[in-house]
C-alpha positions in Angstrom: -6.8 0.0 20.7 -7.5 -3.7 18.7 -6.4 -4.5 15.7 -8.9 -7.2 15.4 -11.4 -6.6 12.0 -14.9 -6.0 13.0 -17.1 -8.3 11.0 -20.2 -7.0 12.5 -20.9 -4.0 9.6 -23.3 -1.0 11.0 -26.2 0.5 10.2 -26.5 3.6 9.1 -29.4 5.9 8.1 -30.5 9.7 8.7 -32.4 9.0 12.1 -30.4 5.8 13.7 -26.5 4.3 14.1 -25.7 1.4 15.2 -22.8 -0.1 15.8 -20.9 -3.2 17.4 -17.8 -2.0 19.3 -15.3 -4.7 19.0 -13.3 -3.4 22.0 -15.7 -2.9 24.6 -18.0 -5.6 23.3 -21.2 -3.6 23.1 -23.8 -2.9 20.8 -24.8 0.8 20.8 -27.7 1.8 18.9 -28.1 5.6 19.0 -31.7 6.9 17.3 -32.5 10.7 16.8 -35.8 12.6 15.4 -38.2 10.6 14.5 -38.6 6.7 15.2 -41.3 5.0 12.7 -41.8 1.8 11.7 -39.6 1.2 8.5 -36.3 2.3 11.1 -37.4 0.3 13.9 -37.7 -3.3 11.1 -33.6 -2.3 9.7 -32.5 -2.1 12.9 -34.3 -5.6 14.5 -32.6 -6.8 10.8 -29.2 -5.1 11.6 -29.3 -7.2 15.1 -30.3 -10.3 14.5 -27.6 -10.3 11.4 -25.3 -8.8 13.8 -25.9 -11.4 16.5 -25.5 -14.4 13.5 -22.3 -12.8 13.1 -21.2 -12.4 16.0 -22.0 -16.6 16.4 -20.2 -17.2 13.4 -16.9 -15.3 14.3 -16.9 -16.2 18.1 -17.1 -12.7 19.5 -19.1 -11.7 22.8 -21.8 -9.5 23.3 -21.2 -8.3 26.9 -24.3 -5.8 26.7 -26.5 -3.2 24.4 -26.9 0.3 25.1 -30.2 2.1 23.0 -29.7 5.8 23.4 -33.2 7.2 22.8 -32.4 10.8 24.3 -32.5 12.9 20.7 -35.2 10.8 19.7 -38.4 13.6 18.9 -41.0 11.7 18.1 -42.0 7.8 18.3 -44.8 7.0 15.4 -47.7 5.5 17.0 -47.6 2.6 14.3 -43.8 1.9 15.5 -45.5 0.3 18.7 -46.9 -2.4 16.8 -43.5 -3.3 14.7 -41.4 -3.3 17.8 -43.3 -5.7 19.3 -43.8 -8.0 16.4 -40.1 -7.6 15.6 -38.7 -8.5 19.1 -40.7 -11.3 19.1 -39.2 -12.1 15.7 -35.9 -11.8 16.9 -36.3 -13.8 20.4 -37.3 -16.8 18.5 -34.1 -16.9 16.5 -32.0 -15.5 19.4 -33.5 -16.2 22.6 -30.5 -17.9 24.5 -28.4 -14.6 23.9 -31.1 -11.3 24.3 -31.6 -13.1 27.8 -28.0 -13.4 29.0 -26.3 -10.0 28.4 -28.1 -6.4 30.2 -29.8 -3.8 28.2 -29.9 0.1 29.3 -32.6 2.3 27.4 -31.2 6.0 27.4 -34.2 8.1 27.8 -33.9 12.1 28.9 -37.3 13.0 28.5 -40.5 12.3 30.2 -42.1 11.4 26.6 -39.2 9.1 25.7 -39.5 7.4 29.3 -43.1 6.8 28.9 -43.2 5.4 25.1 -39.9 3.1 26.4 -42.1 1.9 29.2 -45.1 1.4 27.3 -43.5 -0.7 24.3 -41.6 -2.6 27.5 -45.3 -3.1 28.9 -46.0 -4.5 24.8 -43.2 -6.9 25.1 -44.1 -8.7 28.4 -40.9 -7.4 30.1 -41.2 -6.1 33.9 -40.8 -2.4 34.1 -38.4 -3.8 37.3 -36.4 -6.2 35.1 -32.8 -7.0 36.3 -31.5 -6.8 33.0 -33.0 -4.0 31.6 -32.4 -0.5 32.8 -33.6 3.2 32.2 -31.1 5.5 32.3 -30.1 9.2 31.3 -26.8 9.4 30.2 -24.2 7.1 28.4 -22.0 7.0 31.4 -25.3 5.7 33.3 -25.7 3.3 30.8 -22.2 2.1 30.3 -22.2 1.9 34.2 -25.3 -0.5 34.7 -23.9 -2.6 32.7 -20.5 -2.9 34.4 -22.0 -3.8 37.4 -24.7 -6.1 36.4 -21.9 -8.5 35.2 -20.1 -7.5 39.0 -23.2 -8.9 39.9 -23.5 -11.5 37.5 -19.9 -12.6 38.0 -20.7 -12.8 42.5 -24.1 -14.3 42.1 -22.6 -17.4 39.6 -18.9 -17.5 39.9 -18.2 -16.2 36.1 -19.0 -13.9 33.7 -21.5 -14.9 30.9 -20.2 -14.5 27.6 -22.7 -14.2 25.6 -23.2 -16.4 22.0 -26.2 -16.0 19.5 -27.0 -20.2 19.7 -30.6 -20.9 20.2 -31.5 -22.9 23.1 
């Protein structure tokens, strides 16, 4: 176990955690119930703060893991504030959301298909390398292993991952 001090704080509130683990590197962001627009703006905040911190203390992202599978309900309004807040957050912090993986933990059918469709809203390819649908954490935790095996064969190293622009 570290002993090194998290600076990244979480974010908590009734329907969402997240959290940067310090030891394995990730960000996990676990919803439940009821996504809706006000949740879905604090937790684009939480990681673009979290990604500034993360810059300004040296520490690598090595991936994020966003466990939808106790989600109930996505608000219809939410589609429009995800997409305006991930655009938001890839002008600030382009150069790192495009060098570490993603999974999306989705159990259900109904979570699947509101994932895809907000995928769809964000220009990203259902099929994208970096981005992966999964079921379980273990799934999730696994994809991203081996996309930085992958990574690590295709390029020689392993990308560490910095919030700098550019």
């Amino acid at each position: 176990m570290s002993t090194k001090r998290n600076p990244i704080k979480p974010f908590m509130d009734k329907n969402c955690e997240a959290r940067f683990d310090i030891n394995t590197s990730l960000a996990v962001i676990t919803y439940r119930n009821t996504i809706n627009p006000r949740l879905t703006a604090s937790v684009y905040e939480w990681m673009g703060k979290s990604l500034a911190v993360g810059l300004e203390h040296k520490l690598i992202m090595t991936g994020c893991i966003f466990d939808f599978s106790r989600v109930t309900l996505f608000e219809s309004s939410n589609l429009g504030t995800a997409h305006n807040k991930h655009k938001d957050l890839k002008k600030t912090h382009a150069s790192a959301l495009e060098q570490f993986p993603i999974a999306l933990i989705a159990r259900t059918s109904y979570q699947a298909a509101i994932l895809r469709t907000m995928m769809r809203l964000n220009e990203q390819p259902l099929d994208h390398p970096r981005i992966k649908m999964v079921k379980t954490m273990e799934a999730a935790e696994a994809f991203i292993k081996q996309w930085h095996e992958i990574e690590l064969e295709r390029t020689g190293n392993m990308k560490p991952v910095s919030s700098e622009t550019g």
